[in-house]
C-alpha positions as CSV (number, residue, x, y, z in Angstrom):
1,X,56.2,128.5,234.0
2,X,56.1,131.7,236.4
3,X,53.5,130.1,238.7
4,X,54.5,127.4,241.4
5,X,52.8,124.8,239.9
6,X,54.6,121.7,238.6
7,X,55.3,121.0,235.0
8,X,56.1,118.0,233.3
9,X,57.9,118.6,230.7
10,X,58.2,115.5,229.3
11,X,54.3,115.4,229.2
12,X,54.1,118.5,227.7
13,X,56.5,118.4,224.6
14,X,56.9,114.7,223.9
15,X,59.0,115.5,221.2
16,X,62.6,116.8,220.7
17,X,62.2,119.1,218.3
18,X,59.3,121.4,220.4
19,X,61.4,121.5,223.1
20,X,64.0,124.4,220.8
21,X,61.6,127.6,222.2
22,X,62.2,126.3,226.2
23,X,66.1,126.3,225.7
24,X,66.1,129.6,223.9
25,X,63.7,131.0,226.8
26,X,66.0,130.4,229.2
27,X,69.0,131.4,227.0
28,X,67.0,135.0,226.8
29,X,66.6,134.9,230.4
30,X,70.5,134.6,231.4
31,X,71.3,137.1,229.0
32,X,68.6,139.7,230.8
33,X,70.2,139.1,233.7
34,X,73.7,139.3,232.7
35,X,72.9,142.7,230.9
36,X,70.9,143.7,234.1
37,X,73.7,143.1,236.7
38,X,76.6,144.2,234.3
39,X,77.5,147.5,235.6
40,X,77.7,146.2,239.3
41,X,79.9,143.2,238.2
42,X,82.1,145.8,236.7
43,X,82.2,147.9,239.6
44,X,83.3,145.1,241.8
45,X,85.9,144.1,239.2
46,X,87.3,147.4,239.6
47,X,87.4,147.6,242.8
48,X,89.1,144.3,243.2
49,X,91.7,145.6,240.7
50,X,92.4,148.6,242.3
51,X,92.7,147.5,246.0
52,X,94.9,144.7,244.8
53,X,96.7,147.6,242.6
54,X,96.3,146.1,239.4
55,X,96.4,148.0,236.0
């Protein structure tokens, strides 16, 4: 899935129940990012509350 190649999914995992591990992949994969970039989102929230003078 990291290469460029095309993947048919359908193909690959003809039925519903393998396709569980895909969805929770990319569940794992939003949550790395979101604890990743979590201290500059708060920054910038910060920021914007304090130059709009918020408390």
């Amino acid at each position: 899935p990291y290469c460029k190649e095309k993947v048919d999914l359908k193909r690959l995992f003809p039925n519903p129940w393998e396709k569980p591990h895909v969805l929770y992949g990319n569940l794992l994969d939003w949550i790395r990012y979101l604890v990743a970039w979590q201290p500059l989102i708060l920054m910038v929230v910060q920021g914007v509350n304090y130059v709009l003078g918020l408390e």
